[in-house]
MIMI-75719 format. One record per residue: z, x, y of N, C-alpha, C in turn; residue in three letters; residue number from 1. Coordinates in steps of 0.02 Angstrom, whole numbers. Atoms other than C-alpha are relative to their C-alpha. Example, Ala and Ser with C-alpha at 12.3 -4.5 7.8 and 13.67 -1.06 7.14 Angstrom:
% residues 2
<pt><n_c3>0</n_c3><n_c1>45</n_c1><n_c2>-59</n_c2><ca_c3>390</ca_c3><ca_c1>615</ca_c1><ca_c2>-225</ca_c2><c_c3>0</c_c3><c_c1>45</c_c1><c_c2>60</c_c2><residuo>ala</residuo><num>1</num></pt>
<pt><n_c3>-3</n_c3><n_c1>-42</n_c1><n_c2>-59</n_c2><ca_c3>357</ca_c3><ca_c1>684</ca_c1><ca_c2>-53</ca_c2><c_c3>37</c_c3><c_c1>-39</c_c1><c_c2>55</c_c2><residuo>ser</residuo><num>2</num></pt>
END
This chain:
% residues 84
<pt><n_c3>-57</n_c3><n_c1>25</n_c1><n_c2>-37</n_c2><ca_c3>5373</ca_c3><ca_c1>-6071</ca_c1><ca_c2>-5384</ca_c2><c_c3>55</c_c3><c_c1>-15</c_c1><c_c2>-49</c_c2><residuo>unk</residuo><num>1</num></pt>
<pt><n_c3>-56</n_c3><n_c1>14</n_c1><n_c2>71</n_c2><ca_c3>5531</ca_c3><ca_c1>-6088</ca_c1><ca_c2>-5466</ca_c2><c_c3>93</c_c3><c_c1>-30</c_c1><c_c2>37</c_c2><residuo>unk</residuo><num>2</num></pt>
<pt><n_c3>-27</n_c3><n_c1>-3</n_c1><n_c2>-23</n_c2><ca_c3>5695</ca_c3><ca_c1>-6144</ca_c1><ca_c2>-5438</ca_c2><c_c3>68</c_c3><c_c1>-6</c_c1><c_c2>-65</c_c2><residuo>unk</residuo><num>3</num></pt>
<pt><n_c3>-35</n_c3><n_c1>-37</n_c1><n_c2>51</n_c2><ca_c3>5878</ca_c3><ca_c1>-6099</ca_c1><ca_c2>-5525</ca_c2><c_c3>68</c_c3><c_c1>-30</c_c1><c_c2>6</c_c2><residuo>unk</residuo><num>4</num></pt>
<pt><n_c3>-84</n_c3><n_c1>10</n_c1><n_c2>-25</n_c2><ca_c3>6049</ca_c3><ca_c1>-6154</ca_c1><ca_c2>-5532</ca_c2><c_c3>50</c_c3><c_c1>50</c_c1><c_c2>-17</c_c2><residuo>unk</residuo><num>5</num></pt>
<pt><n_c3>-60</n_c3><n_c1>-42</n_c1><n_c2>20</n_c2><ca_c3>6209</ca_c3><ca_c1>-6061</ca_c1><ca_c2>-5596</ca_c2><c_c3>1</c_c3><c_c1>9</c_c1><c_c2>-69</c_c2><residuo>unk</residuo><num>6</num></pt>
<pt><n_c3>-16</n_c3><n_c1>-3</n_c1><n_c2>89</n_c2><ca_c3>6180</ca_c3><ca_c1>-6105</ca_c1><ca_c2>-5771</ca_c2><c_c3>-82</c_c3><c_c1>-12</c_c1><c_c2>-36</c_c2><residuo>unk</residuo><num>7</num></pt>
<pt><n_c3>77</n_c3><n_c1>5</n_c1><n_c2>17</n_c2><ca_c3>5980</ca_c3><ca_c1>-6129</ca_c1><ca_c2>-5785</ca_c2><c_c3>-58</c_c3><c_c1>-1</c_c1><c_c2>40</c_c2><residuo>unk</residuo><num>8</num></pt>
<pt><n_c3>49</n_c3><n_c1>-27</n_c1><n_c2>-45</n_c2><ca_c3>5826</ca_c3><ca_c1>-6115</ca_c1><ca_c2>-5729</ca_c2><c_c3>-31</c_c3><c_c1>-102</c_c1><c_c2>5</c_c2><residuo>unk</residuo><num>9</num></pt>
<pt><n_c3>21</n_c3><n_c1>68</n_c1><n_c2>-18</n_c2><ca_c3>5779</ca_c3><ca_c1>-6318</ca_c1><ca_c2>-5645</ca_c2><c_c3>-60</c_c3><c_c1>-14</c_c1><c_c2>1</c_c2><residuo>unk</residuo><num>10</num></pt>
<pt><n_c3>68</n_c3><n_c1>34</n_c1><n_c2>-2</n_c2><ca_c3>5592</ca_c3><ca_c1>-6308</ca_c1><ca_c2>-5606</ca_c2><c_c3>-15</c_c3><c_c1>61</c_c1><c_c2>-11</c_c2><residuo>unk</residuo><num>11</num></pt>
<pt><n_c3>45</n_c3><n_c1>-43</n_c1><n_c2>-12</n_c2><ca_c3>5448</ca_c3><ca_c1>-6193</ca_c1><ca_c2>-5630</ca_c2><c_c3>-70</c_c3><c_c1>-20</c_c1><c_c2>11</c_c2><residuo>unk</residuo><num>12</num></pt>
<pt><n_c3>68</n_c3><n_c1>17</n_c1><n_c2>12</n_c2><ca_c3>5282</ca_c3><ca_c1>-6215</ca_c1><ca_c2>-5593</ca_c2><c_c3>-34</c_c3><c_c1>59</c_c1><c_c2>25</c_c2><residuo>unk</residuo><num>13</num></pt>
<pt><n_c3>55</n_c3><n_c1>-66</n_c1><n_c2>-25</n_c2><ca_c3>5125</ca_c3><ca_c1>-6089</ca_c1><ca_c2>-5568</ca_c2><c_c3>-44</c_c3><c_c1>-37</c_c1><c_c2>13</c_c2><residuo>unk</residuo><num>14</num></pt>
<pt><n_c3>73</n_c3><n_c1>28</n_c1><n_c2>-42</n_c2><ca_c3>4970</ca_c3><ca_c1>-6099</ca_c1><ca_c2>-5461</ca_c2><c_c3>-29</c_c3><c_c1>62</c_c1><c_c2>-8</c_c2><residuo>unk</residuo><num>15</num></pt>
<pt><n_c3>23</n_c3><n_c1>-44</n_c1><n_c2>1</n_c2><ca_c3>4824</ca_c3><ca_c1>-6017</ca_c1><ca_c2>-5474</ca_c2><c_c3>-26</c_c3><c_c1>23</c_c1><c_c2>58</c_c2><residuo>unk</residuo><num>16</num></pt>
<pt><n_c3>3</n_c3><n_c1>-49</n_c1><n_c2>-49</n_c2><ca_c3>4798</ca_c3><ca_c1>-5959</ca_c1><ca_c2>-5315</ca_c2><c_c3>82</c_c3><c_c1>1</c_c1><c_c2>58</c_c2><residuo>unk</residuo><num>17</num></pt>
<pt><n_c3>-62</n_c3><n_c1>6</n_c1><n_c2>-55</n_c2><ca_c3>4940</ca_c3><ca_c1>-5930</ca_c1><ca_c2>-5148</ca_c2><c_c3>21</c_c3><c_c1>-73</c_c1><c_c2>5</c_c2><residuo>unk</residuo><num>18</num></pt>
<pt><n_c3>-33</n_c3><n_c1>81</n_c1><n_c2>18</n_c2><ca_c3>5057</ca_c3><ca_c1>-6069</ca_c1><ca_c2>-5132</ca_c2><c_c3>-19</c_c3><c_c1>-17</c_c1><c_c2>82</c_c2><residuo>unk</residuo><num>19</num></pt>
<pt><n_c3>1</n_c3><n_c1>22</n_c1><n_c2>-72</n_c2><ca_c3>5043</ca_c3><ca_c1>-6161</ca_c1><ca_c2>-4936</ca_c2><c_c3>49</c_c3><c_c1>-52</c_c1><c_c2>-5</c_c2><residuo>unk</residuo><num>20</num></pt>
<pt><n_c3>-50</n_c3><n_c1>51</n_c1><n_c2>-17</n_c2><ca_c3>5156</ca_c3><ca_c1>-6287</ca_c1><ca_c2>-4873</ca_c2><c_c3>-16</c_c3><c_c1>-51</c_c1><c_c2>-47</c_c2><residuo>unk</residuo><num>21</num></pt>
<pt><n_c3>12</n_c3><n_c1>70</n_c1><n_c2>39</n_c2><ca_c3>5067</ca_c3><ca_c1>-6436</ca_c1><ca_c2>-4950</ca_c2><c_c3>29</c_c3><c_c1>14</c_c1><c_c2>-77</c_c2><residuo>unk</residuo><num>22</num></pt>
<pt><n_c3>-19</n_c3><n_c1>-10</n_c1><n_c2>40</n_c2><ca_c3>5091</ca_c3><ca_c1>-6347</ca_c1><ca_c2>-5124</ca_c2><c_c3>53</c_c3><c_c1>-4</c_c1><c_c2>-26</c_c2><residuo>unk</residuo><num>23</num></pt>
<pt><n_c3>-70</n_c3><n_c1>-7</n_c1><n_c2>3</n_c2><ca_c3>5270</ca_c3><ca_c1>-6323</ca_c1><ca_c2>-5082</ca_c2><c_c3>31</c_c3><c_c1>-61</c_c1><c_c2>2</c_c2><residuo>unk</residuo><num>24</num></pt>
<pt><n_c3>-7</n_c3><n_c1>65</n_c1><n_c2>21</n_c2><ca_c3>5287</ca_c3><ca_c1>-6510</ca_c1><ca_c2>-5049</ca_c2><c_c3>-2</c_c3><c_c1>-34</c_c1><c_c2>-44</c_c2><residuo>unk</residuo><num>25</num></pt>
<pt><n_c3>18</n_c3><n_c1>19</n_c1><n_c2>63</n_c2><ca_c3>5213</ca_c3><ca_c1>-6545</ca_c1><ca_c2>-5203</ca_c2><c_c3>70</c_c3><c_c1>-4</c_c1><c_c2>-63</c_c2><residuo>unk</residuo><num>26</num></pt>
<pt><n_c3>-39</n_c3><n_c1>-9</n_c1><n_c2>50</n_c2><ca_c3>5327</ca_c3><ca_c1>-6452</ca_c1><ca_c2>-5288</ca_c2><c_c3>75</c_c3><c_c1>-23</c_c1><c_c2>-18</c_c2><residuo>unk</residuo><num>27</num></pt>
<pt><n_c3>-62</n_c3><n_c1>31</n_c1><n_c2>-3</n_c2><ca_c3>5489</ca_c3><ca_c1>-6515</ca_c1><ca_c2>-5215</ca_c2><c_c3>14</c_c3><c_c1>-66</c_c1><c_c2>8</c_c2><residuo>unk</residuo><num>28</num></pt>
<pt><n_c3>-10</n_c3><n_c1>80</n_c1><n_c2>27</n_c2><ca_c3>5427</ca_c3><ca_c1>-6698</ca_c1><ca_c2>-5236</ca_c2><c_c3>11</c_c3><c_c1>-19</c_c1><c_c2>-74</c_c2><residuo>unk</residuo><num>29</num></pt>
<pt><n_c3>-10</n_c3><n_c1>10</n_c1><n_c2>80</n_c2><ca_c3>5399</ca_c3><ca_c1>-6694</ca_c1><ca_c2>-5412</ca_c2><c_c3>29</c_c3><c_c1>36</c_c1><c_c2>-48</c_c2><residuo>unk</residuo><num>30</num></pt>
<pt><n_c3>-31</n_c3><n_c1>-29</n_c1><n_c2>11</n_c2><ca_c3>5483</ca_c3><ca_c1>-6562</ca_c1><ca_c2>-5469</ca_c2><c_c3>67</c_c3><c_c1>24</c_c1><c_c2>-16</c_c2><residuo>unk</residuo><num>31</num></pt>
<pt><n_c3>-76</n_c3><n_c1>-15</n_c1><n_c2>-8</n_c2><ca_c3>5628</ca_c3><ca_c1>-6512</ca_c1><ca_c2>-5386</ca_c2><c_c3>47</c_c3><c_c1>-76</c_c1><c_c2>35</c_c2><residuo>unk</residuo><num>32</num></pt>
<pt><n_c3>-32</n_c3><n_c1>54</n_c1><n_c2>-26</n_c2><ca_c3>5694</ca_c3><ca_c1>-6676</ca_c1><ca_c2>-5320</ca_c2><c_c3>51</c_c3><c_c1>-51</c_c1><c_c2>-70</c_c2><residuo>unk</residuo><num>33</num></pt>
<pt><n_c3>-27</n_c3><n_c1>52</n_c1><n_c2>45</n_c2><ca_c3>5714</ca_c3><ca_c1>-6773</ca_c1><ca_c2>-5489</ca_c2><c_c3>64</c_c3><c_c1>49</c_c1><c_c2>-47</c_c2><residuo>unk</residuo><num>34</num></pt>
<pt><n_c3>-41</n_c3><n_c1>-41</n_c1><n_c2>13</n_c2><ca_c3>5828</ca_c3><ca_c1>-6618</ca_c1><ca_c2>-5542</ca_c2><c_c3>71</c_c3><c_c1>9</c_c1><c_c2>53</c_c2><residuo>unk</residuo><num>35</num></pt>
<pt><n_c3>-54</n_c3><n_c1>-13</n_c1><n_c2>-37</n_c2><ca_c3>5937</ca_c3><ca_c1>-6628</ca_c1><ca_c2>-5398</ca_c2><c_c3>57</c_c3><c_c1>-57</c_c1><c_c2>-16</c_c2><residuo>unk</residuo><num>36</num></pt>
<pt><n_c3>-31</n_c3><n_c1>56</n_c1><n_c2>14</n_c2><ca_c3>6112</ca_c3><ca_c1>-6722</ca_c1><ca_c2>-5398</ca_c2><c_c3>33</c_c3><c_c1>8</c_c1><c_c2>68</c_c2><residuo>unk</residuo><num>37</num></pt>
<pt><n_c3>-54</n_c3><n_c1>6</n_c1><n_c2>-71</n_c2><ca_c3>6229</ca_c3><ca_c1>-6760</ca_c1><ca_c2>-5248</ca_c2><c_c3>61</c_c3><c_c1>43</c_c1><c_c2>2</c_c2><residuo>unk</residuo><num>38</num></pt>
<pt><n_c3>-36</n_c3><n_c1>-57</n_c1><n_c2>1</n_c2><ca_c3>6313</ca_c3><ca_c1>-6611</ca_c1><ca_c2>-5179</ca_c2><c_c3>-40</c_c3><c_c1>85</c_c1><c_c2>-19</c_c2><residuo>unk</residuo><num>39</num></pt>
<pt><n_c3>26</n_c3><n_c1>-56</n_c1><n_c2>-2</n_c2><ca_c3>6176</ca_c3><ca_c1>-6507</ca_c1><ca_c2>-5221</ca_c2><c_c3>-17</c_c3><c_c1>62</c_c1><c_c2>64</c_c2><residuo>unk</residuo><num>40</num></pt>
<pt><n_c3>19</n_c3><n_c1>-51</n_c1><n_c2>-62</n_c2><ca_c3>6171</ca_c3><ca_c1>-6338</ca_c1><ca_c2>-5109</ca_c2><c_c3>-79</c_c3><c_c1>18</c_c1><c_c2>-12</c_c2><residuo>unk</residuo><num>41</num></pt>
<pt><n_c3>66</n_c3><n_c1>-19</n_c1><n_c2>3</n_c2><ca_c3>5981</ca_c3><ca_c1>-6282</ca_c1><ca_c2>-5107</ca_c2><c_c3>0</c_c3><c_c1>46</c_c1><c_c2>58</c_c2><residuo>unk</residuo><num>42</num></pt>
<pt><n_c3>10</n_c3><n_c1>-57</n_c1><n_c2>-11</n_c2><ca_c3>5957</ca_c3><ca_c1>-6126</ca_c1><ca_c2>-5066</ca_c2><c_c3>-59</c_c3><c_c1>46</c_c1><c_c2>26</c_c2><residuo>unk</residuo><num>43</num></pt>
<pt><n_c3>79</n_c3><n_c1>2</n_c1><n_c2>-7</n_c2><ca_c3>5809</ca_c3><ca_c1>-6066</ca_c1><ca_c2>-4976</ca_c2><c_c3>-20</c_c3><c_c1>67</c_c1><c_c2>49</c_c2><residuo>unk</residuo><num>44</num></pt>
<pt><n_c3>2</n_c3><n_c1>-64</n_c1><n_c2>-31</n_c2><ca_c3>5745</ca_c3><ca_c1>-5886</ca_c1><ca_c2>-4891</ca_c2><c_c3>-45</c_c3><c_c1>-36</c_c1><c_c2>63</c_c2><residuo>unk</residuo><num>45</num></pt>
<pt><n_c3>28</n_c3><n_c1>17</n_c1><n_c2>-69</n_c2><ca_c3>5633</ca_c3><ca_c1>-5910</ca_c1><ca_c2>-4710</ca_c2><c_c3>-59</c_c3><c_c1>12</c_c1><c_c2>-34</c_c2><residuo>unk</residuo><num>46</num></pt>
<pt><n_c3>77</n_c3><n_c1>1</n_c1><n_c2>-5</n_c2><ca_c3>5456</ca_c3><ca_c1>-5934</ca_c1><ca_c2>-4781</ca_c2><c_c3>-14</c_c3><c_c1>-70</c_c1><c_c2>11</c_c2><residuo>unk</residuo><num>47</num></pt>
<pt><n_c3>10</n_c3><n_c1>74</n_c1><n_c2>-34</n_c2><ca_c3>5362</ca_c3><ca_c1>-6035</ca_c1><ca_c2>-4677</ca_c2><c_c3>-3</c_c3><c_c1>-63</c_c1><c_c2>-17</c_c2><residuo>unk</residuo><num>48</num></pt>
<pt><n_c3>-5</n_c3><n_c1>50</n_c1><n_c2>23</n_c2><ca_c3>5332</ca_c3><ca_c1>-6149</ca_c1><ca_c2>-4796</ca_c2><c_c3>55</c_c3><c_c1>-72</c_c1><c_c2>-36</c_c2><residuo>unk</residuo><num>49</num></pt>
<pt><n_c3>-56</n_c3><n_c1>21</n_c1><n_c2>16</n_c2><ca_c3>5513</ca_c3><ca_c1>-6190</ca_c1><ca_c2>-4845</ca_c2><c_c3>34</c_c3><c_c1>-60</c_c1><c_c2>63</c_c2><residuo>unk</residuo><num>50</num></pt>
<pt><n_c3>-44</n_c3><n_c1>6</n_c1><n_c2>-41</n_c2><ca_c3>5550</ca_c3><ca_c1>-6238</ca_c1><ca_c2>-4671</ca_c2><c_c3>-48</c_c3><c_c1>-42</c_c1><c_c2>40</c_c2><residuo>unk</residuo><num>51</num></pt>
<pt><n_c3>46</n_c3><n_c1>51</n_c1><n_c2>-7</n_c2><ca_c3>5394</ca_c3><ca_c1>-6360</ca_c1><ca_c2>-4666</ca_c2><c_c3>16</c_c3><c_c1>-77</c_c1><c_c2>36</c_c2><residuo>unk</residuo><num>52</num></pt>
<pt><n_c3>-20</n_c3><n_c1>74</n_c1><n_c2>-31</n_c2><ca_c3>5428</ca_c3><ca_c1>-6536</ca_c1><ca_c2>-4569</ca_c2><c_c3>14</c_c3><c_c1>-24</c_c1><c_c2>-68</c_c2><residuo>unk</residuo><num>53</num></pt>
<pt><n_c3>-29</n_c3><n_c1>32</n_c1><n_c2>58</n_c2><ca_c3>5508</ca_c3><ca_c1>-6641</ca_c1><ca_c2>-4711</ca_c2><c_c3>40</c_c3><c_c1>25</c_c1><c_c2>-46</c_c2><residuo>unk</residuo><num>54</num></pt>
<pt><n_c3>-46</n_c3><n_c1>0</n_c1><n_c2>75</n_c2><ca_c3>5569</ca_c3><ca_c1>-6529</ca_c1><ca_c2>-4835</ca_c2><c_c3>59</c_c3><c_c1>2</c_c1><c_c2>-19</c_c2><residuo>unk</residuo><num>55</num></pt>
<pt><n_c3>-69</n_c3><n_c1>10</n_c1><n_c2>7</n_c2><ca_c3>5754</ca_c3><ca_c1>-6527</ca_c1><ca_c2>-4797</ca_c2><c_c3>2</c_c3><c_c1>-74</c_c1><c_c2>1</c_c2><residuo>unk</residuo><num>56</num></pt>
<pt><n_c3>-11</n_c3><n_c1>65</n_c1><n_c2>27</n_c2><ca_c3>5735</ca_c3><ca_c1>-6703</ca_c1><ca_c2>-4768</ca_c2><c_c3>6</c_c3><c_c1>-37</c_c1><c_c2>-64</c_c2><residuo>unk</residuo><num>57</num></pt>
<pt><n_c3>0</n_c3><n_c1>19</n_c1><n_c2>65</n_c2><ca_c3>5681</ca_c3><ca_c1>-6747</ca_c1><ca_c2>-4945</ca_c2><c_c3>40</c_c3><c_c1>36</c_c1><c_c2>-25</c_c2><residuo>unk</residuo><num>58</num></pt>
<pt><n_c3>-32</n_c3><n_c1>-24</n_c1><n_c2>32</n_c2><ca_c3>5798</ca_c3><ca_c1>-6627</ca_c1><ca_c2>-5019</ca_c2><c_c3>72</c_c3><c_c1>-55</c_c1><c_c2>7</c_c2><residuo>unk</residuo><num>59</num></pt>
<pt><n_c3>-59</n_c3><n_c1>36</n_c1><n_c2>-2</n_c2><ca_c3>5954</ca_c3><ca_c1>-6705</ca_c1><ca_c2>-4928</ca_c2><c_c3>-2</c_c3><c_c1>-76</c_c1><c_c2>3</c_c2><residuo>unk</residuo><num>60</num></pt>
<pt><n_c3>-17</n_c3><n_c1>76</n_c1><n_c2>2</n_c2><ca_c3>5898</ca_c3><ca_c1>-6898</ca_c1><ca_c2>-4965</ca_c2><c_c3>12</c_c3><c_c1>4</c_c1><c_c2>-59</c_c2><residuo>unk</residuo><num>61</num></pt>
<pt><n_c3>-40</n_c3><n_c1>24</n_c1><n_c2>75</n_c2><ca_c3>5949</ca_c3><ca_c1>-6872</ca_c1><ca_c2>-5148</ca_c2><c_c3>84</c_c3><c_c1>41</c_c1><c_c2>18</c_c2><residuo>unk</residuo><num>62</num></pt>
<pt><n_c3>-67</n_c3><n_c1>-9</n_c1><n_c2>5</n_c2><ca_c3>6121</ca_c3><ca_c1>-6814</ca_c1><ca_c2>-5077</ca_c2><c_c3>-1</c_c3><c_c1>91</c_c1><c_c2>-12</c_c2><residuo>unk</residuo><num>63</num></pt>
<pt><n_c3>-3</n_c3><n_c1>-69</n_c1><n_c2>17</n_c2><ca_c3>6084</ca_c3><ca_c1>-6632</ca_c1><ca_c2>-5090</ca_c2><c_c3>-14</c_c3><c_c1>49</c_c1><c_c2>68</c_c2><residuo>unk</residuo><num>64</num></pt>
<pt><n_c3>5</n_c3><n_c1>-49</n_c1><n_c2>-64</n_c2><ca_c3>6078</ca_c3><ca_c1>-6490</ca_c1><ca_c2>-4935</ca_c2><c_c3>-27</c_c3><c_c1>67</c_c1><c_c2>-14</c_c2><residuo>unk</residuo><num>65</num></pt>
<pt><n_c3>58</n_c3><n_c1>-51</n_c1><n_c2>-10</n_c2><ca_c3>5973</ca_c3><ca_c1>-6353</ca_c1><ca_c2>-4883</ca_c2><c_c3>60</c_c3><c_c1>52</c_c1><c_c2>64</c_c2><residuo>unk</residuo><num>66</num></pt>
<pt><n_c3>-11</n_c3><n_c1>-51</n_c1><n_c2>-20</n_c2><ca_c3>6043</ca_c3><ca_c1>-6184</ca_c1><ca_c2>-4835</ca_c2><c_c3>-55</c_c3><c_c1>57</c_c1><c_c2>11</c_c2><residuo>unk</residuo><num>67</num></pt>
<pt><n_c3>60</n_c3><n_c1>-57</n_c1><n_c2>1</n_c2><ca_c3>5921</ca_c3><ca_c1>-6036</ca_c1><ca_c2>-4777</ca_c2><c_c3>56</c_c3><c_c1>49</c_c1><c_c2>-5</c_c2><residuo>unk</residuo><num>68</num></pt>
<pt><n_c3>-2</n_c3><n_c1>-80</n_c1><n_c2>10</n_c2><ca_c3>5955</ca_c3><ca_c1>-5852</ca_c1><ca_c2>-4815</ca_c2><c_c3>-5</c_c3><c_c1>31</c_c1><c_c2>75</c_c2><residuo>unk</residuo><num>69</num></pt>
<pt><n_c3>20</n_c3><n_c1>-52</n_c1><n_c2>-57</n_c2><ca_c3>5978</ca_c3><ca_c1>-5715</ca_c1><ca_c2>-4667</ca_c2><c_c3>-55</c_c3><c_c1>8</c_c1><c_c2>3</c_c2><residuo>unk</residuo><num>70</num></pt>
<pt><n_c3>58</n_c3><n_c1>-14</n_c1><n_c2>0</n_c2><ca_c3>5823</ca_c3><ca_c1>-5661</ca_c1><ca_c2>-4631</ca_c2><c_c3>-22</c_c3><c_c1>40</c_c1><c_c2>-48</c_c2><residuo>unk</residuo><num>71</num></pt>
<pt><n_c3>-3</n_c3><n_c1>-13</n_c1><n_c2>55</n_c2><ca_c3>5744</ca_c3><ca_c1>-5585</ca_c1><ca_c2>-4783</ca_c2><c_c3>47</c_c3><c_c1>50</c_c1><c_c2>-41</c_c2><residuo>unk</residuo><num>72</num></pt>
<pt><n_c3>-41</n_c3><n_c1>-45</n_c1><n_c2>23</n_c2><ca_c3>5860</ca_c3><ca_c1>-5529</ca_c1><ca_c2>-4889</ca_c2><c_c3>5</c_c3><c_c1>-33</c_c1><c_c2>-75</c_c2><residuo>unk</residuo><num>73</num></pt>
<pt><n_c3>-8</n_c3><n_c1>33</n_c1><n_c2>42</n_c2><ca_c3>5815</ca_c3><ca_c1>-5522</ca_c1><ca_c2>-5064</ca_c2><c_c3>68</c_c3><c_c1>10</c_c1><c_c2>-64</c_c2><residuo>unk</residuo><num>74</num></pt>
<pt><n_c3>-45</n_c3><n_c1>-18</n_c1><n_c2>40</n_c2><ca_c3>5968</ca_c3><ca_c1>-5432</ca_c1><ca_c2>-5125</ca_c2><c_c3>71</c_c3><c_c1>-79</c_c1><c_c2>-27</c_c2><residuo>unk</residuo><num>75</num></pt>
<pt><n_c3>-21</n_c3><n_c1>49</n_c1><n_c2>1</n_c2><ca_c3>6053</ca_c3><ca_c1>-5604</ca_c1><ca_c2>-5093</ca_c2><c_c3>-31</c_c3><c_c1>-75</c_c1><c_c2>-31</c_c2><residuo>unk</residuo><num>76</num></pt>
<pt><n_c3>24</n_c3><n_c1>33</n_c1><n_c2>26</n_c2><ca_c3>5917</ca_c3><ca_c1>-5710</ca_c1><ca_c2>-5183</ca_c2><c_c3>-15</c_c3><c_c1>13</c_c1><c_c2>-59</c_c2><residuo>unk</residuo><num>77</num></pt>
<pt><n_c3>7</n_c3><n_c1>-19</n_c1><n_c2>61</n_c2><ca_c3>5943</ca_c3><ca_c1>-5723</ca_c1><ca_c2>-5366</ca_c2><c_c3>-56</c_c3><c_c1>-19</c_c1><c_c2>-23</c_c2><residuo>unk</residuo><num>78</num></pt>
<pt><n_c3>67</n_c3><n_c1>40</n_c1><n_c2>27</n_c2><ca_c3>5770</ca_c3><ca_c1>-5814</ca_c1><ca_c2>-5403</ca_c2><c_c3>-15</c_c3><c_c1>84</c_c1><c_c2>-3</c_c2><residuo>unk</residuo><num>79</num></pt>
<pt><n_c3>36</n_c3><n_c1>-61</n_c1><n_c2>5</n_c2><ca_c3>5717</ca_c3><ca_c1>-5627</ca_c1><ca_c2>-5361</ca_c2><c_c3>-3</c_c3><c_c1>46</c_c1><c_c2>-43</c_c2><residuo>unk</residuo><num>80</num></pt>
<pt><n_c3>-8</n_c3><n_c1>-30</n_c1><n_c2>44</n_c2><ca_c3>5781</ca_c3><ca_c1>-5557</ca_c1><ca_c2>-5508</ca_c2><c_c3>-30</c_c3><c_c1>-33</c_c1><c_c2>-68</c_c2><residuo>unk</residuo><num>81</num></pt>
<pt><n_c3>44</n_c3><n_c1>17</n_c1><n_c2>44</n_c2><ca_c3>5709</ca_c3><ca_c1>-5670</ca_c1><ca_c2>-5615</ca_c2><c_c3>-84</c_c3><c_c1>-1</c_c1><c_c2>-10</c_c2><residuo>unk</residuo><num>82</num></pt>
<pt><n_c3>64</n_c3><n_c1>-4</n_c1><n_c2>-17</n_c2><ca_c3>5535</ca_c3><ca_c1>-5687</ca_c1><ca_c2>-5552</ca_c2><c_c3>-35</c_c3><c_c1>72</c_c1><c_c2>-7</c_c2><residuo>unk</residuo><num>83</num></pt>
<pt><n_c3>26</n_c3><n_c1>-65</n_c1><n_c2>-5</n_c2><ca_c3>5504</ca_c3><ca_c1>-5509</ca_c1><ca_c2>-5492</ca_c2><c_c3>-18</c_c3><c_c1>45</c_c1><c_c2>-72</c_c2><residuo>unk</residuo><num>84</num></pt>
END
């Protein structure tokens, strides 16, 4: 899982097996949260797990907002160029 701004790369973490929601919680409690600042856009494609009960919540109580992606489209998600 990873996540990126304009000028660096904010979190990474790996799992050794498929990620699931809980994982994804994980990651954007300890992770990606203490990296965010107020005004942050967060950026996010339609997997189910993105779009989990809470996780826009916790994103936008440090002042930061959650945008999804068209439906997949990874020509518009730069994480994809790094990862892939």
């Amino acid at each position: 899982m990873g996540a990126i701004s304009n000028k660096s790369i904010l979190a990474l973490k790996t799992l050794g097996q498929s990620m699931n929601g809980e994982d994804f919680q994980q990651f954007v409690a300890q992770e990606l949260l203490p990296k965010l600042w107020t005004g942050t856009v967060v950026v996010m494609d339609n997997l189910k797990a993105h779009k989990m009960k809470g996780i826009s919540e916790m994103i936008e109580s440090v002042g930061a907002r959650v945008v999804y992606l068209s439906p997949y489209s990874p020509e518009f998600n730069p994480i994809e160029h790094i990862i892939a």
